[in-house]
C-alpha positions as CSV (number, residue, x, y, z in Angstrom):
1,X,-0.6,15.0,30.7
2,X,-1.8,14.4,27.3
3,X,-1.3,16.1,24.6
4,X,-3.2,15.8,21.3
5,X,-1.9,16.9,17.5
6,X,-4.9,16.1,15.3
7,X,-3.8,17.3,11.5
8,X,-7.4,19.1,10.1
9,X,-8.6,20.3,6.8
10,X,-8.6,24.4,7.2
11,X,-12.2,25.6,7.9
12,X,-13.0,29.2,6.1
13,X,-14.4,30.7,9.1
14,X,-16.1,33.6,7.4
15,X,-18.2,30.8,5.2
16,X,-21.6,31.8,6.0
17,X,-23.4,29.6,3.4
18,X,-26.5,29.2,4.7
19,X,-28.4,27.2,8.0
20,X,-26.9,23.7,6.8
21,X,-23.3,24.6,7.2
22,X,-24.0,26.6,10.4
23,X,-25.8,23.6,11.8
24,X,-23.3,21.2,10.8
25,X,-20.3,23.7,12.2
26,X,-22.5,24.2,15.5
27,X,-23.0,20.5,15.8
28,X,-19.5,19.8,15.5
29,X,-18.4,21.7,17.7
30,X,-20.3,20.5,20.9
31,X,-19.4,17.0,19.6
32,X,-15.0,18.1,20.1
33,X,-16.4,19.9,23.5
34,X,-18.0,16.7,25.1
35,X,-14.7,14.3,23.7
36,X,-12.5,16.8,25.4
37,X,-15.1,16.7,28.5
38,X,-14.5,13.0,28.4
39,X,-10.8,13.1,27.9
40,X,-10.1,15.4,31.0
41,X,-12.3,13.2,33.4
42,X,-11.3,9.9,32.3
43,X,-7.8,10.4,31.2
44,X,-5.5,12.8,32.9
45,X,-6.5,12.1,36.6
46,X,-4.7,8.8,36.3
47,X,-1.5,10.5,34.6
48,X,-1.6,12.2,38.4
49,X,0.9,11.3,41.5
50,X,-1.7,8.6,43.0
51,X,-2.3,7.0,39.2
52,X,1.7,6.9,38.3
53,X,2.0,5.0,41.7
54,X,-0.1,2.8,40.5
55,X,1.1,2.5,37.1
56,X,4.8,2.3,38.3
57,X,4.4,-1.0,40.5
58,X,5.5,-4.1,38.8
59,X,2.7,-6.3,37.9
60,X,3.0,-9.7,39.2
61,X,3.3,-8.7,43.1
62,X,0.5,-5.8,42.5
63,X,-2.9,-6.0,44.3
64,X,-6.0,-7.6,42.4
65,X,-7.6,-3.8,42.2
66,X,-3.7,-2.2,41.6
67,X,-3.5,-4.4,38.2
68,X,-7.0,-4.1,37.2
69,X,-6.5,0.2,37.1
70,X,-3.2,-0.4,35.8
71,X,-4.5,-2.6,32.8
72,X,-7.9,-0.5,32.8
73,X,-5.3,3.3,32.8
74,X,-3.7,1.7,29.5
75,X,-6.5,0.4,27.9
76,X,-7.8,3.6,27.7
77,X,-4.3,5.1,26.7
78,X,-4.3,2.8,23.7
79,X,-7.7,3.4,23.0
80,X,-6.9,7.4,22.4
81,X,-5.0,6.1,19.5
82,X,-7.7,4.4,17.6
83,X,-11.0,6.2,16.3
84,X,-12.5,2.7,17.2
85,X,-11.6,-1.1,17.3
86,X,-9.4,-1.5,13.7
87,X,-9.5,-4.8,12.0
88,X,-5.9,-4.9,12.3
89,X,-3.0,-2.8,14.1
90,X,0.5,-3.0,15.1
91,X,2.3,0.0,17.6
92,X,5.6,0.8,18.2
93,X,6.6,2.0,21.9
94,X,10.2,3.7,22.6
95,X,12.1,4.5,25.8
96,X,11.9,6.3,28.0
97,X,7.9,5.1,28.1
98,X,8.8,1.4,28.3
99,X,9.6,0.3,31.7
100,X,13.1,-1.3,31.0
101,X,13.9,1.4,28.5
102,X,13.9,-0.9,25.6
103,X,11.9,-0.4,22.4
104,X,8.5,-2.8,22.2
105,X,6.6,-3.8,19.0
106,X,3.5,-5.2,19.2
107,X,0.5,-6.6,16.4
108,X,-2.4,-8.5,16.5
109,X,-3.1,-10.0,12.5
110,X,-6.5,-10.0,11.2
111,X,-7.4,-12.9,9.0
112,X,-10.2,-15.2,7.8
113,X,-11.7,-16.3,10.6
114,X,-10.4,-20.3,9.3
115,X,-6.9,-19.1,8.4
116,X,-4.0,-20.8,10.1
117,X,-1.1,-19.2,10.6
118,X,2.3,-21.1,11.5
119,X,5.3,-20.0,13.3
120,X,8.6,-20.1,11.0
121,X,12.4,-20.1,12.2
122,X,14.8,-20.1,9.0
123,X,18.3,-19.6,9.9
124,X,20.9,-17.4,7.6
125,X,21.4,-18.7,4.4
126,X,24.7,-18.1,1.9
127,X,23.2,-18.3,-1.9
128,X,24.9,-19.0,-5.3
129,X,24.8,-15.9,-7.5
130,X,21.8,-16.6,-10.0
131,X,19.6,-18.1,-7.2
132,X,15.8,-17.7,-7.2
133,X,13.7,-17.1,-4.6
134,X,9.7,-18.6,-5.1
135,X,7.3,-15.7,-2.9
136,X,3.7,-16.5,-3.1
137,X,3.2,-15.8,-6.9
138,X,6.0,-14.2,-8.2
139,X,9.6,-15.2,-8.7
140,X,12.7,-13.0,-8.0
141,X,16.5,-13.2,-7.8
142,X,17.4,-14.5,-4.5
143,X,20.4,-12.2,-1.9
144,X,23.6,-13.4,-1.9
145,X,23.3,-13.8,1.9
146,X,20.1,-13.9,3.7
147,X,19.4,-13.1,8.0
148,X,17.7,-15.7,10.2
149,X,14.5,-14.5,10.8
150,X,11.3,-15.5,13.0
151,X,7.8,-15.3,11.1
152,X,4.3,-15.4,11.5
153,X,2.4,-16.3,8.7
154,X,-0.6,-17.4,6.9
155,X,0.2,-20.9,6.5
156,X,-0.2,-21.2,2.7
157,X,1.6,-18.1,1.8
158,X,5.1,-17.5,1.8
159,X,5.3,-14.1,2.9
160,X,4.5,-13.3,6.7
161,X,2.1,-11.2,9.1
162,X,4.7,-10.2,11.5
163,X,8.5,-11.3,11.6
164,X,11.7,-10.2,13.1
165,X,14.8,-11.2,12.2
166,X,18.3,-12.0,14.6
167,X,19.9,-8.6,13.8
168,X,16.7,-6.9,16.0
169,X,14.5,-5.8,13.0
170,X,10.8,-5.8,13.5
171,X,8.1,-5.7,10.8
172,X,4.5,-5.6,10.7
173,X,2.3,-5.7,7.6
174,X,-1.2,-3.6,7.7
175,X,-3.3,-4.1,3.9
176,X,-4.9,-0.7,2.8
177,X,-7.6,0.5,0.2
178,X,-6.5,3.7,-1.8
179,X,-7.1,5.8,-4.5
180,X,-5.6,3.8,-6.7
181,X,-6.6,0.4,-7.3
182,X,-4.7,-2.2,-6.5
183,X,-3.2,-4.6,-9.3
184,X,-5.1,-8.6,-9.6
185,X,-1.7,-9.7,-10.9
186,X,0.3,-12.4,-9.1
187,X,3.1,-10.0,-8.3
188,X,4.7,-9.3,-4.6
189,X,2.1,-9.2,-1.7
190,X,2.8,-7.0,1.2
191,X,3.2,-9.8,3.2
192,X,5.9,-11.3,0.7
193,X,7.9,-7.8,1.3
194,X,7.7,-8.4,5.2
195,X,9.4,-11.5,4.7
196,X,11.8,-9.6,2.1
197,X,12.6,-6.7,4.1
198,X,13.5,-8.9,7.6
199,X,15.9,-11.6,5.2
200,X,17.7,-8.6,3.7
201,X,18.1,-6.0,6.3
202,X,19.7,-5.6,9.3
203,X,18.1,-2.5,10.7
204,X,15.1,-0.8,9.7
205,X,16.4,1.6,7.6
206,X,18.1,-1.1,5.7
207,X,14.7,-3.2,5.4
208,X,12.8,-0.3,4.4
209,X,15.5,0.0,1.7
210,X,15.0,-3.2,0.3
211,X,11.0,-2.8,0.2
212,X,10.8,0.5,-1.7
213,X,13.4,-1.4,-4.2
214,X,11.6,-4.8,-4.8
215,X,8.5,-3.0,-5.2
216,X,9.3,-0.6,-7.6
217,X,10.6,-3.1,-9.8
218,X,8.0,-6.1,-9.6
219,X,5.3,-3.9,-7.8
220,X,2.6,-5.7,-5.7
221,X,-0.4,-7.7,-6.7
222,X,-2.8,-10.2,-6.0
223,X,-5.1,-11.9,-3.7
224,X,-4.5,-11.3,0.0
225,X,-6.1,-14.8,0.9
226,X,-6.3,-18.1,-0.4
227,X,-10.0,-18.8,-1.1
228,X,-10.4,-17.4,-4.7
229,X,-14.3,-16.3,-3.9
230,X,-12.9,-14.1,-1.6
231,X,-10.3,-12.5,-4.1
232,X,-9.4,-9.0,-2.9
233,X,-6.0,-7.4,-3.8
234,X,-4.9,-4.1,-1.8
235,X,-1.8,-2.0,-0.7
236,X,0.3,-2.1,1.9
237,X,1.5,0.2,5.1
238,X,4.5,-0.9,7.1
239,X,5.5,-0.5,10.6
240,X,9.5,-1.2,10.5
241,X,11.2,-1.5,13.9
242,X,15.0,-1.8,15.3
243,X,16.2,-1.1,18.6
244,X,16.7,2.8,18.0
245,X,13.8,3.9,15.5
246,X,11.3,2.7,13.3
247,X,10.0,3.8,9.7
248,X,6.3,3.7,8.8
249,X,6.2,2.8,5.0
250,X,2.9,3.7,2.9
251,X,2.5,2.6,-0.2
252,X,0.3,3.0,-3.0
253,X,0.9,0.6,-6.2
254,X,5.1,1.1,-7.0
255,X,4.9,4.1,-5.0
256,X,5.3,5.1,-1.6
257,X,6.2,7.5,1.6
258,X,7.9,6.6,5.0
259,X,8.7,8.1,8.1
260,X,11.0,8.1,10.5
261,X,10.1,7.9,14.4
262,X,11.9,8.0,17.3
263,X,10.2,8.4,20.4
264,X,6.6,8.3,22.1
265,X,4.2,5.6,21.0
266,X,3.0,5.1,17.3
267,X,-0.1,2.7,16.2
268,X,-0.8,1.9,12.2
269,X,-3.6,0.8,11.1
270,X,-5.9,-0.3,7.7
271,X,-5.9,3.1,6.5
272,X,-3.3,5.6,5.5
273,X,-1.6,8.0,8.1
274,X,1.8,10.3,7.0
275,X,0.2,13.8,6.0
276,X,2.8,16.4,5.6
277,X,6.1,15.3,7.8
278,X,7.5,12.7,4.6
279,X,11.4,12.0,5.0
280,X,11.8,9.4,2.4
281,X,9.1,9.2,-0.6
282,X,9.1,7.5,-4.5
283,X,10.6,10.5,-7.0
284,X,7.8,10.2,-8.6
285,X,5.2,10.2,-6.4
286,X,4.2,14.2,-6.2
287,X,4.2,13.5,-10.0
288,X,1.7,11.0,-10.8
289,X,-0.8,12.6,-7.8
290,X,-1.0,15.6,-10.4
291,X,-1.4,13.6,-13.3
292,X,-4.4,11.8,-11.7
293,X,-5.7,15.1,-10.8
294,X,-6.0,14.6,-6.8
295,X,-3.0,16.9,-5.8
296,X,-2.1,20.6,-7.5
297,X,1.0,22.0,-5.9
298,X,0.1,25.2,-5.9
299,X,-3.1,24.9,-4.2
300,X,-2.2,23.4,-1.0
301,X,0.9,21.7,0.5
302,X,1.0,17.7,-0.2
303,X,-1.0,16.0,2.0
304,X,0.1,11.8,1.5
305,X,-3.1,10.2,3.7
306,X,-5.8,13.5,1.8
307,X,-4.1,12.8,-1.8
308,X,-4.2,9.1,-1.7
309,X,-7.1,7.7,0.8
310,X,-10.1,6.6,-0.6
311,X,-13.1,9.3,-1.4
312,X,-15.4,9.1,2.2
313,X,-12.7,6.8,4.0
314,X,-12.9,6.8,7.8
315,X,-9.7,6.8,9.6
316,X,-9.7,4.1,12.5
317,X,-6.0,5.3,13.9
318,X,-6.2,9.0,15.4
319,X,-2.3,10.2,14.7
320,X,-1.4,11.9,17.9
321,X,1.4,12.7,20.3
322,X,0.7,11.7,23.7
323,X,3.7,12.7,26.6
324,X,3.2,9.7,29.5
325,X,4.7,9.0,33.1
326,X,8.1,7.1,32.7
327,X,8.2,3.4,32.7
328,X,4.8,3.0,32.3
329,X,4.7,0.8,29.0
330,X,5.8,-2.9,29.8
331,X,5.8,-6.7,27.7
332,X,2.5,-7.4,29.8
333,X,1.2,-4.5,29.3
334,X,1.4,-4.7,25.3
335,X,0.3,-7.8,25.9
336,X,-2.8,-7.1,27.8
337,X,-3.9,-4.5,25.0
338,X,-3.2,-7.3,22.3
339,X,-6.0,-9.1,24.4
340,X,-8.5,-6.2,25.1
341,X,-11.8,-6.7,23.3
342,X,-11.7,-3.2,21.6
343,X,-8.9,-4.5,19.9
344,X,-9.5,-7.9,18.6
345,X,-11.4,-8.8,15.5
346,X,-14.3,-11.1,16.0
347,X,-16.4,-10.7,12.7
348,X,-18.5,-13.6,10.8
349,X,-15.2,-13.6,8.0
350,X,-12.4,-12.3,10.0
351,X,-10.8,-12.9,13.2
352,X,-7.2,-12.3,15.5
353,X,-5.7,-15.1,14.0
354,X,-2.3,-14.5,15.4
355,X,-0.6,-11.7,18.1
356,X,3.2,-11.0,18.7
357,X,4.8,-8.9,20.9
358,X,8.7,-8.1,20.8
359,X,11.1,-6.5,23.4
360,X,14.7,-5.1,21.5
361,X,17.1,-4.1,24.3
362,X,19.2,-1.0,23.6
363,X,22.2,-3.1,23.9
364,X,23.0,-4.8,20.8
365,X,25.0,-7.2,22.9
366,X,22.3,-8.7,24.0
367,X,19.4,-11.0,21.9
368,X,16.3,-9.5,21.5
369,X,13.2,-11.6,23.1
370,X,10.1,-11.8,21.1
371,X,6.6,-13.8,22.2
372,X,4.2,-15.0,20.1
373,X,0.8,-17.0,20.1
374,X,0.9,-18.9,16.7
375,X,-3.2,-19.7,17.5
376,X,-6.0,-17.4,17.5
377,X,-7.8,-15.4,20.4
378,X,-4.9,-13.7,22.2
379,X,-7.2,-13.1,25.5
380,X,-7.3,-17.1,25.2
381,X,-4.0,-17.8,23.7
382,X,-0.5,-18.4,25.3
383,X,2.1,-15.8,24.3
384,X,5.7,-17.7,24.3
385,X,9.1,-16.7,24.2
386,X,11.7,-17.1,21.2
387,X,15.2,-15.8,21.5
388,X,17.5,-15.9,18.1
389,X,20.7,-18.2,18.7
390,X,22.6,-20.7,16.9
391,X,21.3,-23.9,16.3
392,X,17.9,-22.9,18.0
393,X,16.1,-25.9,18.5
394,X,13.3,-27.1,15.3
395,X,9.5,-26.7,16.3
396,X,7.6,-28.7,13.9
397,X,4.9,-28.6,16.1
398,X,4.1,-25.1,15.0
399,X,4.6,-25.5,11.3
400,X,2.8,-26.9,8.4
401,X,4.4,-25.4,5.6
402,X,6.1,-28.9,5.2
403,X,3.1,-30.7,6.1
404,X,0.5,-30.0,3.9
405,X,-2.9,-31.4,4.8
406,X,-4.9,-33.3,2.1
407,X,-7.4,-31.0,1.0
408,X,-10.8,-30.9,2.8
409,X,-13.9,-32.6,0.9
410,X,-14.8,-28.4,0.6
411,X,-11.4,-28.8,-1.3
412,X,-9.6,-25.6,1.4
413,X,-6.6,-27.2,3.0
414,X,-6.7,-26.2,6.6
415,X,-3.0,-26.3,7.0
416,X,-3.7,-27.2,10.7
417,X,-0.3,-27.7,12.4
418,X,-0.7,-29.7,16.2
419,X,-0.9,-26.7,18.2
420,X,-3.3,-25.3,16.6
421,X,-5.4,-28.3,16.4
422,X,-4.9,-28.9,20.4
423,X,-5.9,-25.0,21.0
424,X,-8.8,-24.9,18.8
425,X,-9.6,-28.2,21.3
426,X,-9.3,-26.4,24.7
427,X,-11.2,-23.4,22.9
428,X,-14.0,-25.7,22.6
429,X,-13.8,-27.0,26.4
430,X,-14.0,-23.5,27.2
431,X,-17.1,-22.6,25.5
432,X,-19.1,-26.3,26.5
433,X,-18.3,-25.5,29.9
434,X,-17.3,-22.3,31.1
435,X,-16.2,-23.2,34.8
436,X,-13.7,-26.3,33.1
437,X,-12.3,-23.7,30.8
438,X,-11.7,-21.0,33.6
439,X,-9.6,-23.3,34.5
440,X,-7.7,-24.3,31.8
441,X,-7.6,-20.7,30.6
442,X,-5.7,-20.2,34.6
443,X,-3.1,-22.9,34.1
444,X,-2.3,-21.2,30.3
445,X,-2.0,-18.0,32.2
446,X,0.2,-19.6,34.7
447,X,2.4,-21.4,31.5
448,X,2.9,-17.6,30.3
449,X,3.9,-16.2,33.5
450,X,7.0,-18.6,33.5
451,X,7.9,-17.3,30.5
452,X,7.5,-13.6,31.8
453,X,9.5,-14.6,34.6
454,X,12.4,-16.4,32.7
455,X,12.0,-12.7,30.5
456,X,12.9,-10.9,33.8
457,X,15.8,-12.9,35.2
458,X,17.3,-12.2,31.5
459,X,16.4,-8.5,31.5
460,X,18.3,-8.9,35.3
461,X,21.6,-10.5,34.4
462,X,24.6,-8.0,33.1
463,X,26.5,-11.0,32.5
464,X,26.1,-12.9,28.7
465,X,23.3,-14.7,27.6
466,X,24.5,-18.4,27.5
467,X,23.0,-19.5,24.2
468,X,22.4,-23.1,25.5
469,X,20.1,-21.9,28.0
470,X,17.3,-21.1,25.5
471,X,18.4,-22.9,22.1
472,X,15.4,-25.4,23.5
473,X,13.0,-22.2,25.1
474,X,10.5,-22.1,22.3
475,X,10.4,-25.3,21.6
476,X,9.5,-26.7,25.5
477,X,6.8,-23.3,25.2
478,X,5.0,-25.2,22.8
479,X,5.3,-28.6,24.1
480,X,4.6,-27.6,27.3
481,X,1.2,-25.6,25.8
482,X,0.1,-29.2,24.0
483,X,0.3,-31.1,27.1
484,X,-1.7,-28.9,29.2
485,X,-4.4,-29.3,26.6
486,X,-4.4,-32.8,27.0
């Protein structure tokens, strides 16, 4: 059954100001009775006996028709998060929803269309007191010790996208437009405080820690992307992930709200969504909402998404609570949404430019397993796995941070590394001819599945994982990807 918790503004129902508002009122109305029409025969018959049979079955031996509903059921289920298809969204799933009872993170990263973004491993570093740390435009004291961490990121930035790190952590970055303008000055990007939080914290509580604190003392500033004609600075939500909970962090300039979550399924988005449930917030924020004039306190209780979104902003994430059969959510299943059309970004600026999903098992014995595309298109890209041990093997294959391409005769460095070049080739292949790239898109399906299935015998032994097993997993992924290109 699903169950629905839409926060609303309070309507005076004795208003009676006129034909306009009684039009408007009667109008919106029929327009909540037809979506609930809609959600009762599309939805709930498949959270019935016959549609959790089918949701229950594992994928790879289900029937043609059994997958399609399955993928088709959850579509849908996503869908009845978002208000429509957001530029940019990351979701947090906890047990018991996911099949394996483990806690899966998901994002797909919106981007100029031309962006590359590069997959990063740097392992845990020990710095001497005084060190510096160079993010994107600003400068900062470096920790004295810093976590291994996996990122995906635009490829002439330092910060990332999306990144976990080998303690478990999960972050994903979302940029937002507020009230309050955001600041032109080369200070910390939200992206920069991704990469911040996942070096400096080993659970998601810790990392939200270490946000709040950078960014009130250097705030956040400065252009989101590298092409200066396209300069746009904005704020930044966070979606902050362990194996037992996850924070979402809001923030507005130097100050911010977060909450805590535990269970059910949560999706963030490019717009702001805490409203009155706050459990951490800046000690000054109530504050400086009164001095702007947006919030009075005794008016109405504080509102974070009312006081702070912009005048005549849209949401495009619906926050609701949804109750769903057990074991329904699983790695392909994320997967598959990451791929659905609704949810990609295909624009004439901005595109999916990178996906990742991430499975953190409840047993902090075992190594968290995390797949990612580093290439654009995730209904056409390869999602492979990377599990954090020592001495994990070097992929420079996926990395062009230390390769910098000569700049173009446009004078944009493309930062291309191989794999993208050699995807953006059998993209091409696909769209000349269509019954060639069926193919090829077949075999990269096929490449993923053994990943999937190397993902199951893991999940599948109790006994520990044997580290040289997988130092080299990521790396054959990705030179296994190239070849098939070929």
């Amino acid at each position: 059954m699903l169950y629905v918790n839409n926060h609303m503004s309070k309507t005076d129902a004795a208003d009676t100001r006129g034909p306009v508002l009684f039009f408007f009122l009667y109008t919106l109305l029929n327009f909540f009775y037809l979506c609930s029409c809609l959600l009762i025969r599309r939805v709930l018959p498949f959270f019935s006996r016959s549609g959790r049979a089918v949701l229950n079955r594992d994928p790879f031996p289900c029937s043609q028709k059994a997958q399609s509903e399955f993928l088709r059921t959850f579509q849908q289920y996503i869908l009845h998060l978002m208000a429509g298809p957001p530029p940019s969204f990351c979701f947090v799933a906890f047990p018991p929803v996911t099949k394996y009872n483990h806690t899966l993170f998901g994002k797909n990263s919106a981007r100029p269309k031309d962006e590359v973004q590069e997959i990063v491993y740097v392992p845990t570093g020990n710095h001497v007191p005084g060190n510096k740390v160079q993010c994107t435009y600003l400068e900062i004291d470096q920790a004295p010790r810093t976590h291994a961490v996996f990122l995906s990121k635009p490829s002439w930035m330092w910060g990332a996208e999306i990144g976990a790190n080998e303690h478990g952590v999960c972050i994903g970055n979302e940029a937002v437009a507020t009230r309050e303008a955001a600041s032109n000055g080369k200070l910390l990007l939200g992206m920069d405080l991704v990469r911040l939080g996942l070096e400096r914290g080993a659970t998601a509580e810790e990392a939200l820690d270490v946000i709040v604190s950078l960014l009130e003392e250097h705030g956040q500033g400065g252009n989101y992307f590298e092409d200066d004609s396209r300069s746009q600075a904005l704020h930044s939500s966070f979606l902050i992930v362990d194996r037992a909970e996850a924070w979402i962090l809001e923030t507005v300039g130097k100050f911010w709200a977060a909450k805590k979550v535990t269970d059910g399924v949560r999706c963030l988005c490019n717009h702001l969504s805490l409203k009155t449930e706050i459990d951490k917030e800046h000690p000054e924020l109530r504050s400086f909402a009164q001095s702007q004039g947006w919030w009075n306190e005794e008016d109405k209780e504080f509102n974070f998404s009312e006081v702070f979104s912009e005048e005549g902003s849209v949401p495009q994430c619906l926050e609701k609570e949804v109750e769903i059969p057990k074991d329904l959510l699983t790695v392909e299943a994320m997967i598959n949404i990451l791929r659905c059309k609704s949810t990609e970004v295909h624009s004439e600026d901005f595109a999916t430019t990178a996906s990742a999903v991430s499975v953190l098992l409840q047993n902090e014995s075992c190594q968290c397993i995390h797949f990612v595309t580093g290439t654009p298109d995730p209904s056409r890209s390869v999602f492979k796995p990377f599990i954090f041990v020592e001495d994990v093997t070097p992929v420079p294959k996926v990395n062009s941070s230390s390769q910098r391409a000569k700049p173009c005769e446009d004078g944009k460095s493309k930062w291309k590394h191989k794999l993208y070049k050699s995807h953006q080739c059998a993209l091409s292949v696909m769209e000349r001819d269509p019954e060639k790239g069926e193919k090829l898109l077949n075999v990269m399906h096929d490449l993923e599945k053994q990943g999937f299935e190397a993902f199951e015998e893991i999940l599948n032994n109790s006994s520990t994982l044997d580290a040289a097993e997988v130092v080299d997993l990521f790396y054959d992924c990705v030179d296994t990807e190239i070849k098939f290109y070929k």
